[in-house]
mmJSON file of the N, C-alpha and C atoms, coordinates in Angstrom:
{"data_MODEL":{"atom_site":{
"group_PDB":["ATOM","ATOM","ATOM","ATOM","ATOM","ATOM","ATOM","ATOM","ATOM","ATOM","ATOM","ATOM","ATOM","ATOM","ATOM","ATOM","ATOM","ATOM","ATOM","ATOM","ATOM","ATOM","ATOM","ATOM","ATOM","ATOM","ATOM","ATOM","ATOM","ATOM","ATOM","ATOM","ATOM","ATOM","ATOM","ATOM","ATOM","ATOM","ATOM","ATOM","ATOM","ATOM","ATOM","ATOM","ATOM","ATOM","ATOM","ATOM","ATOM","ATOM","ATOM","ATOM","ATOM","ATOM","ATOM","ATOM","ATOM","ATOM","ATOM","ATOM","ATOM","ATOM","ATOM","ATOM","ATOM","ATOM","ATOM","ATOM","ATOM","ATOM","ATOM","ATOM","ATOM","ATOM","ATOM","ATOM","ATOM","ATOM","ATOM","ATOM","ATOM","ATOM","ATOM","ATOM","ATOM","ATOM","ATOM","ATOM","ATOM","ATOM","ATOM","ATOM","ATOM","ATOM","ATOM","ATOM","ATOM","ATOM","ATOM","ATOM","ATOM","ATOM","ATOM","ATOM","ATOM","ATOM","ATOM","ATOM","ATOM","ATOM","ATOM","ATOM","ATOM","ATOM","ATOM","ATOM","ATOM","ATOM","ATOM","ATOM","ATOM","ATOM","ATOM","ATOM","ATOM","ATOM","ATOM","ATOM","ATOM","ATOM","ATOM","ATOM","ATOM","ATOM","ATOM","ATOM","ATOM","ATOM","ATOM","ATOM","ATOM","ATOM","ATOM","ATOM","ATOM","ATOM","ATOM","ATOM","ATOM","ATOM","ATOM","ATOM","ATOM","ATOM","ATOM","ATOM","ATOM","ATOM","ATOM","ATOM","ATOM","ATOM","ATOM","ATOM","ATOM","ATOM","ATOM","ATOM","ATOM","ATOM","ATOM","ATOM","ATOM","ATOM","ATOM","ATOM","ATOM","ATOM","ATOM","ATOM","ATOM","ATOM","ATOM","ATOM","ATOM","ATOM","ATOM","ATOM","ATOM","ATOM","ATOM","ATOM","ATOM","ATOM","ATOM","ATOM","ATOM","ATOM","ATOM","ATOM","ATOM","ATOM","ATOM","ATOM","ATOM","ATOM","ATOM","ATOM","ATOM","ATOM","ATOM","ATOM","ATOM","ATOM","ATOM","ATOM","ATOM","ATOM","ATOM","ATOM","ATOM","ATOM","ATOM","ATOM","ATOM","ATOM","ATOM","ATOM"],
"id":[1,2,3,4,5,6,7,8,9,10,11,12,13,14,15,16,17,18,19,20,21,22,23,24,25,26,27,28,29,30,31,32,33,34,35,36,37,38,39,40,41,42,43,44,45,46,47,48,49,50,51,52,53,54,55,56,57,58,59,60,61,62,63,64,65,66,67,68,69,70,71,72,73,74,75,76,77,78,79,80,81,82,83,84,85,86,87,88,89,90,91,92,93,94,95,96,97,98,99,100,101,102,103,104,105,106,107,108,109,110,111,112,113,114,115,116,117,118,119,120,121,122,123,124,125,126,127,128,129,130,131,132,133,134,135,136,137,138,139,140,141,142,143,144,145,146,147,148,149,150,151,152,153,154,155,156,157,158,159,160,161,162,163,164,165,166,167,168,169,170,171,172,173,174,175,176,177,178,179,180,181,182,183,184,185,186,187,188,189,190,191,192,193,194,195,196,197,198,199,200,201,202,203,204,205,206,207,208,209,210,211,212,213,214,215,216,217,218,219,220,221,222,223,224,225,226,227,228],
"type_symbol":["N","C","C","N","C","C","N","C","C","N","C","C","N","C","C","N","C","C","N","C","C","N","C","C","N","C","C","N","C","C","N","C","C","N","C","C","N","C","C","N","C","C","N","C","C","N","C","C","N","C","C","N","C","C","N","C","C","N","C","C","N","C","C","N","C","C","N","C","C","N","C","C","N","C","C","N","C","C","N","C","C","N","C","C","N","C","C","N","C","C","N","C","C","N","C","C","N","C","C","N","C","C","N","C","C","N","C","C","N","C","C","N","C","C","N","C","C","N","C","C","N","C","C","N","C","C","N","C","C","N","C","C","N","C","C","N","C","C","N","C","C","N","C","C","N","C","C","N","C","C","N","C","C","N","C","C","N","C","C","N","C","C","N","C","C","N","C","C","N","C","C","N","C","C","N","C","C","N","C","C","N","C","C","N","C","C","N","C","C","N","C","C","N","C","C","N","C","C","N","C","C","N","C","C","N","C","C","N","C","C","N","C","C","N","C","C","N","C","C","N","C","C","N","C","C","N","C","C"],
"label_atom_id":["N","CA","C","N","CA","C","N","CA","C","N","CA","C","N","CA","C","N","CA","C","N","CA","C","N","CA","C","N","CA","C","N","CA","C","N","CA","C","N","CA","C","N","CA","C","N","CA","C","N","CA","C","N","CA","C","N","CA","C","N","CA","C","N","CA","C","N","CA","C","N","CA","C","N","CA","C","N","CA","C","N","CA","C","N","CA","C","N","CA","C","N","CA","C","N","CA","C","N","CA","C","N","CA","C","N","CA","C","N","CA","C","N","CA","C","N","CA","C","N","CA","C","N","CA","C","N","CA","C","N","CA","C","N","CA","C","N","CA","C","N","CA","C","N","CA","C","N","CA","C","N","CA","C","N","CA","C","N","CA","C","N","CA","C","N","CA","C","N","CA","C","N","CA","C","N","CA","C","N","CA","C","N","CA","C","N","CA","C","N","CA","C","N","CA","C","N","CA","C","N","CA","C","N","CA","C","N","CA","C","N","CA","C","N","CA","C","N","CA","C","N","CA","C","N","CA","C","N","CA","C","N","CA","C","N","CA","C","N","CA","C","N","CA","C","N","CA","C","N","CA","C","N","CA","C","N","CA","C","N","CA","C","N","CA","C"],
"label_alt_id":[null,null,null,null,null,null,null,null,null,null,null,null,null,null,null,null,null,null,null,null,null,null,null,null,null,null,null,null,null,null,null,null,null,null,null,null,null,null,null,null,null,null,null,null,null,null,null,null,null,null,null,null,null,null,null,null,null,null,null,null,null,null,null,null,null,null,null,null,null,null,null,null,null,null,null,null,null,null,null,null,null,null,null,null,null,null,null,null,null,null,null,null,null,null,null,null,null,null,null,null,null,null,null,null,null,null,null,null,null,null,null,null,null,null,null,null,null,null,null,null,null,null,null,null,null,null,null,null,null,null,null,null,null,null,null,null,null,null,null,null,null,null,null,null,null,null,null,null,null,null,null,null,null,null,null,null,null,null,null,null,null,null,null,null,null,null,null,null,null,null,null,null,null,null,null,null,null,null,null,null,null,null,null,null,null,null,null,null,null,null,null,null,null,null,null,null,null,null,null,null,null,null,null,null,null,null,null,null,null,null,null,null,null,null,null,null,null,null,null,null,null,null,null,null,null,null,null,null],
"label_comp_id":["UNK","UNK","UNK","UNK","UNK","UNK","UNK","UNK","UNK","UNK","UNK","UNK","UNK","UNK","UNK","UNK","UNK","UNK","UNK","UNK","UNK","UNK","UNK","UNK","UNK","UNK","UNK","UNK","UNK","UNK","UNK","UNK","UNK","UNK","UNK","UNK","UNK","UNK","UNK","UNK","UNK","UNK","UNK","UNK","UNK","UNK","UNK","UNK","UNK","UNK","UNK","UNK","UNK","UNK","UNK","UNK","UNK","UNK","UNK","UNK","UNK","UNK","UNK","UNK","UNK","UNK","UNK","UNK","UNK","UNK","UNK","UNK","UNK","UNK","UNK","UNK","UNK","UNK","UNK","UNK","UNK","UNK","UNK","UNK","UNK","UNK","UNK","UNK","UNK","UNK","UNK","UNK","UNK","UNK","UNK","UNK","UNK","UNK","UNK","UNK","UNK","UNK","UNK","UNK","UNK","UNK","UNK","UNK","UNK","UNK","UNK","UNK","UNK","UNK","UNK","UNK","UNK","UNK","UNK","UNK","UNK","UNK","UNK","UNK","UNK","UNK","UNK","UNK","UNK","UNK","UNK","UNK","UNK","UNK","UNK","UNK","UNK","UNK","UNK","UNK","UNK","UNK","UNK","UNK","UNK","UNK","UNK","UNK","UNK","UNK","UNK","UNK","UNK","UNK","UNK","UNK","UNK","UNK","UNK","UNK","UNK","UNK","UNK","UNK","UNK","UNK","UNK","UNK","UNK","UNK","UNK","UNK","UNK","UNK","UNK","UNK","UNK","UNK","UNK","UNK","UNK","UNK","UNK","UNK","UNK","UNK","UNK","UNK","UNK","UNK","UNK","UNK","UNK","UNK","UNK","UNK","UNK","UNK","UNK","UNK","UNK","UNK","UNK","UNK","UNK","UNK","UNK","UNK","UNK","UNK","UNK","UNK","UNK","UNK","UNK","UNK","UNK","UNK","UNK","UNK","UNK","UNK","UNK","UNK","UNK","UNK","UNK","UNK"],
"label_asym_id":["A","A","A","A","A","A","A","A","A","A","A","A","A","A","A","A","A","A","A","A","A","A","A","A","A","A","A","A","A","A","A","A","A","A","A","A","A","A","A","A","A","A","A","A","A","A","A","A","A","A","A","A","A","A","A","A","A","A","A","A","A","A","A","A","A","A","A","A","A","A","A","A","A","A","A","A","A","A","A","A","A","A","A","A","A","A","A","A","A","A","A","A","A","A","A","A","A","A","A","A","A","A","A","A","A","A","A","A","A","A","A","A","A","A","A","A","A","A","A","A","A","A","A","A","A","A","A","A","A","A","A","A","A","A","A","A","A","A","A","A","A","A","A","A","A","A","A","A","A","A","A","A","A","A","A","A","A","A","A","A","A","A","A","A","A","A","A","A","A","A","A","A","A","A","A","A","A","A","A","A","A","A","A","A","A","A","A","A","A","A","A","A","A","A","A","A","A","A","A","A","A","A","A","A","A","A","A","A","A","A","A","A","A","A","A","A","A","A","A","A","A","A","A","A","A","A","A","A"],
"label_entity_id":["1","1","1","1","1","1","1","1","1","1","1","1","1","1","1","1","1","1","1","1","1","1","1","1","1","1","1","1","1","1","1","1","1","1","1","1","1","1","1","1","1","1","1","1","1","1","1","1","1","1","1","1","1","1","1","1","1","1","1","1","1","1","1","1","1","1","1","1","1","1","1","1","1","1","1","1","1","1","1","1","1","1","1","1","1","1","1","1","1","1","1","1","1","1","1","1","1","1","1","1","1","1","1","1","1","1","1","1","1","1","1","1","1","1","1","1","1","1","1","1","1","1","1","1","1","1","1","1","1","1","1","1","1","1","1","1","1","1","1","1","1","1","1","1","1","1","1","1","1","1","1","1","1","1","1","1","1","1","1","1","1","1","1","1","1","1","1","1","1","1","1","1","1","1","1","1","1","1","1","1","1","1","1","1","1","1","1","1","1","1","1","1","1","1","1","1","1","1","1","1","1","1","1","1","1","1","1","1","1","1","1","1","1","1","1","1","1","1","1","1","1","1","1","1","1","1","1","1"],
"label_seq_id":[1,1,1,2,2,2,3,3,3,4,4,4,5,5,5,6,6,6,7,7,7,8,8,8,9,9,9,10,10,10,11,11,11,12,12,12,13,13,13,14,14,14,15,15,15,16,16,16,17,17,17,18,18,18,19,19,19,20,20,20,21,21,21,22,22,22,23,23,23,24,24,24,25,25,25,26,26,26,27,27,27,28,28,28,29,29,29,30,30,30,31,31,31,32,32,32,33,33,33,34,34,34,35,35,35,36,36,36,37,37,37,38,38,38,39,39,39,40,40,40,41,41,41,42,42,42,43,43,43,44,44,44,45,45,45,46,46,46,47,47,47,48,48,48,49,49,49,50,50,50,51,51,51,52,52,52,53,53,53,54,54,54,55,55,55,56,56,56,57,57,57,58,58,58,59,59,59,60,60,60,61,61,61,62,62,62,63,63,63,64,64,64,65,65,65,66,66,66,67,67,67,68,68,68,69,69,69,70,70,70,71,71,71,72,72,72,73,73,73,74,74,74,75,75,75,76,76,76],
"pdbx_PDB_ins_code":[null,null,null,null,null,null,null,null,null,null,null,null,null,null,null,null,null,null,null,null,null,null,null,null,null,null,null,null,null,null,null,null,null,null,null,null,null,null,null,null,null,null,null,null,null,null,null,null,null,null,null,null,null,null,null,null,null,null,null,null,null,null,null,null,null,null,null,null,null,null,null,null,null,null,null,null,null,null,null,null,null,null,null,null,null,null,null,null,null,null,null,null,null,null,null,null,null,null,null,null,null,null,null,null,null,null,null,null,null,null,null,null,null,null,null,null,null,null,null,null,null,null,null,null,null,null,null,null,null,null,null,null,null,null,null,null,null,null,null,null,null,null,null,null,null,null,null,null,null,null,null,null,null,null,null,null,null,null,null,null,null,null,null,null,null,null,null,null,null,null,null,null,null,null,null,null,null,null,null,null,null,null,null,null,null,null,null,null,null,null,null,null,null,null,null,null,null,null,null,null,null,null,null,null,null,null,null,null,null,null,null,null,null,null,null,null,null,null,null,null,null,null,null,null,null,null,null,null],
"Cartn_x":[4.497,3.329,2.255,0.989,0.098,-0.528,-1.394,-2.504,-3.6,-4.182,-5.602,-6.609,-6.514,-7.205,-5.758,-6.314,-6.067,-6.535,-6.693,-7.019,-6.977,-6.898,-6.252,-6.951,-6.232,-6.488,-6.332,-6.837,-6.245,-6.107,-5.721,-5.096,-6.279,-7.217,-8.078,-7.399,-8.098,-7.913,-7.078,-7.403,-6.299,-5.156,-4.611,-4.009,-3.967,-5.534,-5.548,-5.782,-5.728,-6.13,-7.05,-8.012,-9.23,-8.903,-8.655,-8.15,-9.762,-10.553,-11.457,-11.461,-12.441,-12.145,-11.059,-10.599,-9.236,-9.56,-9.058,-8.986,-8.823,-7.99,-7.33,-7.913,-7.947,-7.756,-6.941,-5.794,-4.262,-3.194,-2.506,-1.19,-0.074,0.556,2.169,2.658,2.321,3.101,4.685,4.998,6.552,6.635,7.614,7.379,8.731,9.339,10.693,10.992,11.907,12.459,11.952,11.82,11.059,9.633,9.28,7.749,6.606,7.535,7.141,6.503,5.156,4.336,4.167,4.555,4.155,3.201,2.179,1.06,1.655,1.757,1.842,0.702,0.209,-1.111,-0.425,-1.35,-1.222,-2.366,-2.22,-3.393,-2.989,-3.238,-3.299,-3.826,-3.483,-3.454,-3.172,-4.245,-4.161,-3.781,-2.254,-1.2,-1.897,-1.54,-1.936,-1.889,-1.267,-1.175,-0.098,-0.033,1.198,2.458,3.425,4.601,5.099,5.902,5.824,6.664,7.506,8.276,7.417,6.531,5.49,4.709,4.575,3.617,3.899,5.52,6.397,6.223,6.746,6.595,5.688,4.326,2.775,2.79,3.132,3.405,4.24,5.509,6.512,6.054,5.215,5.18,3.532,2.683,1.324,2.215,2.97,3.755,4.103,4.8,5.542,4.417,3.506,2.014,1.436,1.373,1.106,1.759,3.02,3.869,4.274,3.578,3.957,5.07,5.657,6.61,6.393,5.476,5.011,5.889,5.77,6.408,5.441,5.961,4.883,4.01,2.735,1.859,2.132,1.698,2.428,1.229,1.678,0.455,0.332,-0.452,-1.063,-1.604],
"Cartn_y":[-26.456,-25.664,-26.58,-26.52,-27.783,-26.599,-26.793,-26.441,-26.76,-25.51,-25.391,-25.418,-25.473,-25.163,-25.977,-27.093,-27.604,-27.813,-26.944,-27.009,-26.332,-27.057,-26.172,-25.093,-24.306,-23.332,-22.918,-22.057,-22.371,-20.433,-20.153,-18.975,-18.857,-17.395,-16.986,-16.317,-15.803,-15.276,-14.187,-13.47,-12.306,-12.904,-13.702,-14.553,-14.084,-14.337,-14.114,-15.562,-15.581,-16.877,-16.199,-16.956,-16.681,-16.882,-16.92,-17.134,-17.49,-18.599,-18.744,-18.635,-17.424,-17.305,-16.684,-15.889,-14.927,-13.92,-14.122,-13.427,-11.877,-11.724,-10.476,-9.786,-8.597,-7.637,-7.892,-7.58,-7.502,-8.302,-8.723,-9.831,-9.152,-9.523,-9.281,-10.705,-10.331,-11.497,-11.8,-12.991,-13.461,-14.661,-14.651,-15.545,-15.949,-17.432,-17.857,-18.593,-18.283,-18.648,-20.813,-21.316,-22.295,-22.923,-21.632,-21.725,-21.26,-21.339,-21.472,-20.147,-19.994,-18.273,-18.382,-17.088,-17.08,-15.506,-15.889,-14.798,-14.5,-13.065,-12.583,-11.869,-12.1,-10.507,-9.425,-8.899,-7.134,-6.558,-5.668,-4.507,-3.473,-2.551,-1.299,-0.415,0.587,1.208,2.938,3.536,5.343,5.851,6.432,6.849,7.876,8.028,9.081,10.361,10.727,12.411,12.771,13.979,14.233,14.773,14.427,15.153,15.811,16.516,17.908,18.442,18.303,18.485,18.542,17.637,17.666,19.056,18.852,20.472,21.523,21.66,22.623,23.354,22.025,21.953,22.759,22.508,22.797,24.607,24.935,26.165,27.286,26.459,27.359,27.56,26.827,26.542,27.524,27.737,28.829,29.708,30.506,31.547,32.241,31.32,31.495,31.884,30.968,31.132,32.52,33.081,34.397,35.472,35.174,36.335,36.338,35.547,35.769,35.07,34.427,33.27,31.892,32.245,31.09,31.206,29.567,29.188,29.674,29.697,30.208,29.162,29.543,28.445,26.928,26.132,24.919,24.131,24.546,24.157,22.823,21.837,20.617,19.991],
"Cartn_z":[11.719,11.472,10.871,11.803,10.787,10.114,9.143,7.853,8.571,8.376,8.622,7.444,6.532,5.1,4.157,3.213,2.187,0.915,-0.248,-0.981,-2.749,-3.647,-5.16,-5.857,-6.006,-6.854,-7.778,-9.172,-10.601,-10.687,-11.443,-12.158,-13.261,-12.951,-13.905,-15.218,-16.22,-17.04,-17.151,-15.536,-15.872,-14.292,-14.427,-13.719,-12.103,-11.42,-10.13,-9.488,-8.133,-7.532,-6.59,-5.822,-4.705,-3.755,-2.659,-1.238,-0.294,-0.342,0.593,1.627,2.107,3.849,4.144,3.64,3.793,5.359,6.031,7.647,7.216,6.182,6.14,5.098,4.368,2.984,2.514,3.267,2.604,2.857,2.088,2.068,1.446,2.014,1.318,0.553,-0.646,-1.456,-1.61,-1.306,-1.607,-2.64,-3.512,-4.469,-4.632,-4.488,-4.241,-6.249,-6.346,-7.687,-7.84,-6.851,-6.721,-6.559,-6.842,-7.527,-5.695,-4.828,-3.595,-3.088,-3.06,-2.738,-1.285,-0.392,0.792,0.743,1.521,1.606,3.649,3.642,5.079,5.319,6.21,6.312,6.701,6.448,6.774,7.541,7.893,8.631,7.751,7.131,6.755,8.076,8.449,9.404,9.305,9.655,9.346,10.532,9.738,10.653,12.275,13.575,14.135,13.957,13.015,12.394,11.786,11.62,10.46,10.665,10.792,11.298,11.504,12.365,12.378,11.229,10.572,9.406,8.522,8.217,7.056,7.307,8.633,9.129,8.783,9.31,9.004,7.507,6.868,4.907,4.812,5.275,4.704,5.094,6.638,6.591,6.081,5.522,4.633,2.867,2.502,1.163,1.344,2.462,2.281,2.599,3.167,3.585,2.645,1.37,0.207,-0.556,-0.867,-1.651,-1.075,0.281,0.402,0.432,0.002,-0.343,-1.795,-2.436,-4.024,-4.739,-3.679,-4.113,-4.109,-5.602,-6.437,-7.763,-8.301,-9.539,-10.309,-11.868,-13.119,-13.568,-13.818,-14.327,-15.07,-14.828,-15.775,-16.94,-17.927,-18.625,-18.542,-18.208,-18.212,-19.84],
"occupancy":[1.0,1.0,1.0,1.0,1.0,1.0,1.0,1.0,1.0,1.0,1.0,1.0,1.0,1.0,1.0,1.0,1.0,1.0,1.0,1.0,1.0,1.0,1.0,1.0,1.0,1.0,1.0,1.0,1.0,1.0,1.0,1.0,1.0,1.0,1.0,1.0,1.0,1.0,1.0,1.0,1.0,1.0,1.0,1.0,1.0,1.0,1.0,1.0,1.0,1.0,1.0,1.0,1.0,1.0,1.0,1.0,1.0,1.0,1.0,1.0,1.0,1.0,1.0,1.0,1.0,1.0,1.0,1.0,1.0,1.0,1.0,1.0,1.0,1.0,1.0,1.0,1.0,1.0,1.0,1.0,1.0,1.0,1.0,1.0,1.0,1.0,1.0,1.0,1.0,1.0,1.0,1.0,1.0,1.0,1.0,1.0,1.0,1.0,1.0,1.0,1.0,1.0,1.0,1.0,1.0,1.0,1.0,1.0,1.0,1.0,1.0,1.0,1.0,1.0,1.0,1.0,1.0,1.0,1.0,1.0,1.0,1.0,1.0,1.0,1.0,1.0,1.0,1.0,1.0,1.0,1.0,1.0,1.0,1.0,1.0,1.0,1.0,1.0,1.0,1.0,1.0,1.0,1.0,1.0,1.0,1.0,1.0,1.0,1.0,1.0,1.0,1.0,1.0,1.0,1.0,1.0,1.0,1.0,1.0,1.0,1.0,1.0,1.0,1.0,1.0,1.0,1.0,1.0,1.0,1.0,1.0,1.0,1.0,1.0,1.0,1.0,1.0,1.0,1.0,1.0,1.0,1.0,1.0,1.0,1.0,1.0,1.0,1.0,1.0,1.0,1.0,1.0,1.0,1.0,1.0,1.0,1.0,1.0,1.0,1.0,1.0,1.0,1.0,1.0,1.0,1.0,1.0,1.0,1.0,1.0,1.0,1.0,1.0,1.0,1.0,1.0,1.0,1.0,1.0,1.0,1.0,1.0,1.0,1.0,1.0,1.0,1.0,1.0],
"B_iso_or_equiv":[0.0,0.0,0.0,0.0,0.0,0.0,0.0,0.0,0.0,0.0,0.0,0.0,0.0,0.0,0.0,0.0,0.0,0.0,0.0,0.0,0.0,0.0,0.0,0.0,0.0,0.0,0.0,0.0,0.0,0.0,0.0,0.0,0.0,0.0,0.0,0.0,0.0,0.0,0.0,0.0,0.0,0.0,0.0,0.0,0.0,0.0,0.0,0.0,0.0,0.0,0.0,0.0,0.0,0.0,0.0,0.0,0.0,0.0,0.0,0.0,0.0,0.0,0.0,0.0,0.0,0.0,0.0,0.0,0.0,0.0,0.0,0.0,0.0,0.0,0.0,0.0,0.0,0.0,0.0,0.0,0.0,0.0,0.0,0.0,0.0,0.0,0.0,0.0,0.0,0.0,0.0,0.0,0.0,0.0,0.0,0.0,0.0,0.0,0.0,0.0,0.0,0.0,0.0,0.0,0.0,0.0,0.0,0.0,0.0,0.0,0.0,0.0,0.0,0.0,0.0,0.0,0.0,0.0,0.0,0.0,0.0,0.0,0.0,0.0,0.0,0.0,0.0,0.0,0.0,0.0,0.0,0.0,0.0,0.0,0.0,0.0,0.0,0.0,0.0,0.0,0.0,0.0,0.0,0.0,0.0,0.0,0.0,0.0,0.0,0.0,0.0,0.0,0.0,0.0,0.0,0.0,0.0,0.0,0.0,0.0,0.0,0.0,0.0,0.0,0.0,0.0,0.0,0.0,0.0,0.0,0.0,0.0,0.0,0.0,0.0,0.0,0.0,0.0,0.0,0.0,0.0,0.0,0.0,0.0,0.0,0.0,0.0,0.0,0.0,0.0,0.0,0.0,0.0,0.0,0.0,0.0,0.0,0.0,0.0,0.0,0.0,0.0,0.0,0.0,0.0,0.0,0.0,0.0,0.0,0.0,0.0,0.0,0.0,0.0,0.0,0.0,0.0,0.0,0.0,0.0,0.0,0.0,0.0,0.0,0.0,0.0,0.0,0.0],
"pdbx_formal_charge":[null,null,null,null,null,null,null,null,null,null,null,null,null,null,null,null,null,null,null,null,null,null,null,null,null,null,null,null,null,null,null,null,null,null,null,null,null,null,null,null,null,null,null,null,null,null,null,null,null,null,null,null,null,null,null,null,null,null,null,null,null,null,null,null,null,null,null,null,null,null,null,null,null,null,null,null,null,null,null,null,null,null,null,null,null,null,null,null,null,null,null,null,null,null,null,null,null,null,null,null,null,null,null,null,null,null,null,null,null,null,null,null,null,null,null,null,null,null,null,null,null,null,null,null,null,null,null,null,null,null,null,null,null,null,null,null,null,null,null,null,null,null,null,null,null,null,null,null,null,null,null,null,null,null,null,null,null,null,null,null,null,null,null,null,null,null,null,null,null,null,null,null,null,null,null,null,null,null,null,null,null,null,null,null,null,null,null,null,null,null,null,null,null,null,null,null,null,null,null,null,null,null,null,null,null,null,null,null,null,null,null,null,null,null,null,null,null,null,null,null,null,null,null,null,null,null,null,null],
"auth_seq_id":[1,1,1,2,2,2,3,3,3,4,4,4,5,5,5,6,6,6,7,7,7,8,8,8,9,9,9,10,10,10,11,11,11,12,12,12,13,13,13,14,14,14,15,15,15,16,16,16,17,17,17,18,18,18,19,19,19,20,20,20,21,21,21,22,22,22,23,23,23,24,24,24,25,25,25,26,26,26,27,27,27,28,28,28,29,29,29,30,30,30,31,31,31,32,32,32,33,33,33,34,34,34,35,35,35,36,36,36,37,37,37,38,38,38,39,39,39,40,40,40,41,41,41,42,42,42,43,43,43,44,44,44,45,45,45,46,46,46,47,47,47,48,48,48,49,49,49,50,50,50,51,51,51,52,52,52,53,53,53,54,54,54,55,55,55,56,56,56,57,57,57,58,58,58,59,59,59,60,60,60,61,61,61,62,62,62,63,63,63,64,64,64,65,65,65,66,66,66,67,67,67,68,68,68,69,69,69,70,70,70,71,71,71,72,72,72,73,73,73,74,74,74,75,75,75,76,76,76],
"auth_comp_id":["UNK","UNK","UNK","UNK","UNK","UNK","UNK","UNK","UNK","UNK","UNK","UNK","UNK","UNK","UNK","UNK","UNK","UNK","UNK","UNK","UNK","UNK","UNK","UNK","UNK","UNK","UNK","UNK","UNK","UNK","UNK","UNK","UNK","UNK","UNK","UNK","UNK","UNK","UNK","UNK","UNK","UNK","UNK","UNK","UNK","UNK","UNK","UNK","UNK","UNK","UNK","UNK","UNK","UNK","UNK","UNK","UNK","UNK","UNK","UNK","UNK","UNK","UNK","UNK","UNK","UNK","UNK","UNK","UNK","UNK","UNK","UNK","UNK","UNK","UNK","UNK","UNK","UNK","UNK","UNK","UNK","UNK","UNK","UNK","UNK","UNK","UNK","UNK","UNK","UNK","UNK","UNK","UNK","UNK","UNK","UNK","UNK","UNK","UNK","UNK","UNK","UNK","UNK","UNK","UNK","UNK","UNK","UNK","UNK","UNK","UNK","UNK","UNK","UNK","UNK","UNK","UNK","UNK","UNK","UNK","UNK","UNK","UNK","UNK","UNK","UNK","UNK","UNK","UNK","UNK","UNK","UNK","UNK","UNK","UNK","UNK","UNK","UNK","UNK","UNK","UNK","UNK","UNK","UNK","UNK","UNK","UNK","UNK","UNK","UNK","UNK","UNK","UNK","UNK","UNK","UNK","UNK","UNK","UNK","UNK","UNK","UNK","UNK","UNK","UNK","UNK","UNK","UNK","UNK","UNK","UNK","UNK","UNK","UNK","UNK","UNK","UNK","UNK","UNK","UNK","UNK","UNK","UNK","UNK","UNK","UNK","UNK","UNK","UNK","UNK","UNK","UNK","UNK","UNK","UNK","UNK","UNK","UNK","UNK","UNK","UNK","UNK","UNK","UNK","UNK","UNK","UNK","UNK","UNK","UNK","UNK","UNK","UNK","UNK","UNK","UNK","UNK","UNK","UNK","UNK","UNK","UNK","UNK","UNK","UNK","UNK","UNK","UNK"],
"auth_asym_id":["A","A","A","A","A","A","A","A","A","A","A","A","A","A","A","A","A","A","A","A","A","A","A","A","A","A","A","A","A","A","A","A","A","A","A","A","A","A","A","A","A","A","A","A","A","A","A","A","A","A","A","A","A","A","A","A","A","A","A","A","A","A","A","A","A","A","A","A","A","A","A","A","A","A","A","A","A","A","A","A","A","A","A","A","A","A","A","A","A","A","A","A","A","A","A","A","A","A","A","A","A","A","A","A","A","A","A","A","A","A","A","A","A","A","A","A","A","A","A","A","A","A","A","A","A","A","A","A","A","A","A","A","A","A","A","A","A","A","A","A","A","A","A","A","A","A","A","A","A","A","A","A","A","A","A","A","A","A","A","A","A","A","A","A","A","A","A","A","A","A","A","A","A","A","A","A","A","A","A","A","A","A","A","A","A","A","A","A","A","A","A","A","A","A","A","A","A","A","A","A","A","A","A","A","A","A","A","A","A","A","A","A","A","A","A","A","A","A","A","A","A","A","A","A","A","A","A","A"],
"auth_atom_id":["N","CA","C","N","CA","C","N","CA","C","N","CA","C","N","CA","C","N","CA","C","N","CA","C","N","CA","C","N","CA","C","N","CA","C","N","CA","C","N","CA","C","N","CA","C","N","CA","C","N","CA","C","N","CA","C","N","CA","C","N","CA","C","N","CA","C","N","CA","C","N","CA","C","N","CA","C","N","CA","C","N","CA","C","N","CA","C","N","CA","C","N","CA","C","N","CA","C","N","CA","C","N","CA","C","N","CA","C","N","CA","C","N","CA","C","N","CA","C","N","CA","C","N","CA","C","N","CA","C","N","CA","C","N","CA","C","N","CA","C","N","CA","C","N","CA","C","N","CA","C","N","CA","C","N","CA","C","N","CA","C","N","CA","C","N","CA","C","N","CA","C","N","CA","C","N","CA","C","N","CA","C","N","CA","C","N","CA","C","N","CA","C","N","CA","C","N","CA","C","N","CA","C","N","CA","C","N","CA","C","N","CA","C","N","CA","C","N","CA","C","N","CA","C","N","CA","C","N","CA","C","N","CA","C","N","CA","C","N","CA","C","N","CA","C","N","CA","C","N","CA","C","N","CA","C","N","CA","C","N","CA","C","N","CA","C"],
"pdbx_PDB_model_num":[1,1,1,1,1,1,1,1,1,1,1,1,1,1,1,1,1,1,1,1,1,1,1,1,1,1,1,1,1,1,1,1,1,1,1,1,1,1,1,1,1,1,1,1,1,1,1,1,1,1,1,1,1,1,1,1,1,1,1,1,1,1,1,1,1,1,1,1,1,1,1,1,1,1,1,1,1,1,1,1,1,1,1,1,1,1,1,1,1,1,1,1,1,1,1,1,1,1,1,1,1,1,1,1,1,1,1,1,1,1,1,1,1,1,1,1,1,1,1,1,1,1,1,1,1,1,1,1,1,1,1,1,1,1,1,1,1,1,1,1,1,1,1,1,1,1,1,1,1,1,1,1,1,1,1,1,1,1,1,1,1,1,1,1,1,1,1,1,1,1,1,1,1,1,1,1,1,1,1,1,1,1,1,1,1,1,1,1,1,1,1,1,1,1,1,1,1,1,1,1,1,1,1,1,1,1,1,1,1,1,1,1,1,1,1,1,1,1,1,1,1,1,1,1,1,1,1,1]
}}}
């Protein structure tokens, strides 16, 4: 694998580093007991919709909410 970018970086105050020119937002950090950090990218990505089980959930729990089978208030 050659290196495209060579160069040091120091640990700020609240111990971050800068990544110049970062392609990505997001990395998946790995950190080996040998001091050795690997950065992976990521995409974050908004799912195509919601499952039907989740759906399901959402319609049994208003069903319940319109028939009065709700829990008792919870004071906060």
């Amino acid at each position: 694998m050659t290196a495209i970018k060579d160069y040091t970086v120091h640990i700020d105050n609240k111990k971050r580093i800068t990544l110049r020119g970062a392609l990505y937002k997001y990395y998946n950090v790995k950190e080996y007991d040998n001091g050795c950090i690997i950065l992976e990218p990521r995409e974050l990505t908004i799912p195509d919709g919601i499952s039907v089980s989740s759906l399901e959930d959402m319609d049994k729990a208003i069903k319940n909410f319109n028939l009065g089978n709700i829990s008792e208030p919870i004071d906060l």
